[in-house]
N, C-alpha and C positions, 0 to 999 in steps of 0.2 A: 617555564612557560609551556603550555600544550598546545601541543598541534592542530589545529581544526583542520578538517577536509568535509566543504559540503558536496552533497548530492540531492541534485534535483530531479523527480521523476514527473512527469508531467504525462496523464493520458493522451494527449495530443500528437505527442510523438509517438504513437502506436498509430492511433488513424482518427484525425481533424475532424472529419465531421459534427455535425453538431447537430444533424437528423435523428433523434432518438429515434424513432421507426428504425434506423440503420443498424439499431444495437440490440432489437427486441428480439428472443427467445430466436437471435446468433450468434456465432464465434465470429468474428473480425478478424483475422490473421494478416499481417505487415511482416515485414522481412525485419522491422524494428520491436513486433512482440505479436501479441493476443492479448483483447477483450474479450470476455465471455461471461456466462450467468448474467446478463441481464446489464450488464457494466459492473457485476460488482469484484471481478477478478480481473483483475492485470499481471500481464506479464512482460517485463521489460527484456527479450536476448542479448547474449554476448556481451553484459555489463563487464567493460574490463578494469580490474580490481588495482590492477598492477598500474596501469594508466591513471585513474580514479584517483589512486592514494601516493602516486607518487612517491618522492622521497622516503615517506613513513613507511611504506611497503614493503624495505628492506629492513627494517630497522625495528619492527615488531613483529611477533608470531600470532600476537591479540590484538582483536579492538573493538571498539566499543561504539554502537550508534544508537540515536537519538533522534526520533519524528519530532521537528519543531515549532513544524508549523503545517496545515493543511486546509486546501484554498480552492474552491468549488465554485465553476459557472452560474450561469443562472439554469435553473430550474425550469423543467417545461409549464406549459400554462397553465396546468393541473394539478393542485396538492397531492400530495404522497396519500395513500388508497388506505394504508394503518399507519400508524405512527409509530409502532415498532420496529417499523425498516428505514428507520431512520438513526435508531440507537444501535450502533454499530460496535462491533469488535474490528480494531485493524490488526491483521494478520499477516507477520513475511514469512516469506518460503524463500530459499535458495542459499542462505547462509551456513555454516558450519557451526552451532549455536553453541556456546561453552555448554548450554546445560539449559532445556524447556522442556520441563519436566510437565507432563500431562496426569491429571490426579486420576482420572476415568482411567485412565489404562495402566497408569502406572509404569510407564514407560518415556523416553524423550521422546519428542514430536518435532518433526522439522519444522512444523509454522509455529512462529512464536508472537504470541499476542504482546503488541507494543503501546497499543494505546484501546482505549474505551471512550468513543465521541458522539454527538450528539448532533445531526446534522438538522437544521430546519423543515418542517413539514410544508412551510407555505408555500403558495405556486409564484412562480417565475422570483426568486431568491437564492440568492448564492451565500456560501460560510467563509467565513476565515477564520481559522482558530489558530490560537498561538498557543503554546505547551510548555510547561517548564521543560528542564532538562530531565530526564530521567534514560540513563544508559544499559543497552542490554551488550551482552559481550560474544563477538564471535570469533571463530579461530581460522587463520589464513588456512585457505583448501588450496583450490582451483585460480588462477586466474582470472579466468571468467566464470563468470557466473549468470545465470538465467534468474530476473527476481520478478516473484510474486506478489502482491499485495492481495489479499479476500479479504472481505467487508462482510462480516458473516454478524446475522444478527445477535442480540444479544438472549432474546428471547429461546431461540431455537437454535443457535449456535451453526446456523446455516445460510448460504445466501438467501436475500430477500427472491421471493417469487411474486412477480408483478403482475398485474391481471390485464396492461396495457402499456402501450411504449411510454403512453403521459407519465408514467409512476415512474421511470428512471430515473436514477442519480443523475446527475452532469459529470460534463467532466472535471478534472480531479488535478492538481498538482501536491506532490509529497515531500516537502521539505528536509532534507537530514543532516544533522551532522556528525563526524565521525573521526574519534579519536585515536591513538594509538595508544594499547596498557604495555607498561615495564613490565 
């Protein structure tokens, strides 16, 4: 039988608000993380791994996580301004990745693209998407670890840039689960 261990990140626990003007073209900084680009970077501090994963902690050197599900506010009152900054790459940073190999450089790359999703352009609408399992594997570092999520288009392979606060995402909760590998 496998272990599960969920983690939920939720942009909310970074800073409530739900003023899109509060997140327009600035960083947000909480003693809990940073929003920044526009909402489409988060960063969650001091995620403690060893607390996190409990038991399995000791008892593996790998493991393996899986975006399950991902579950969005409503939308300001304004559609999305192109509909390309809605087709997103998610991307983590802060793990020890067995291997995210990047073809452009040909080298590994700490952010490693976990999912490819399609958020709704319409105004005031929120998403819920649910995911098969598909697991990437990382190797115990650190304890703690600082995690990133970017939402980088798929188009340009960069955050969206919005031409007004209406065009923000909402906020965001990240579903995961996270196994330990033999």
């Amino acid at each position: 039988m496998t272990e599960n261990i969920s983690l939920c990140l939720k942009t909310t626990q970074i800073n409530a608000s739900t003023d899109f003007n509060d997140y327009y073209n600035k960083v947000v900084s909480t003693s809990k993380g940073q929003i920044s680009n526009n909402r489409t970077t988060y960063t969650w501090y001091n995620v403690n791994l060893r607390n996190l994963l409990g038991p399995i902690y000791n008892k593996y050197d790998k493991f393996n996580i899986s975006l399950n599900s991902l579950s969005t506010g409503m939308q300001s009152s304004t559609g999305v301004l192109y509909p390309f900054e809605r087709q997103l790459q998610v991307k983590i940073y802060g793990f020890q990745w067995l291997s995210s190999y990047n073809q452009a450089t040909q080298n590994n790359d700490s952010n490693k693209v976990i999912k490819l999703i399609q958020l709704s352009s319409d105004a005031a609408s929120a998403d819920s998407l649910q995911f098969n399992e598909e697991f990437f594997t990382f190797l115990k570092g650190s304890d703690t670890v600082d995690i990133t999520i970017n939402l980088h288009t798929v188009d340009y392979d960069t955050n969206a840039t919005p031409t007004s606060y209406n065009y923000l995402l909402p906020h965001m909760i990240f579903n995961f689960n996270i196994q330990g590998v033999k």
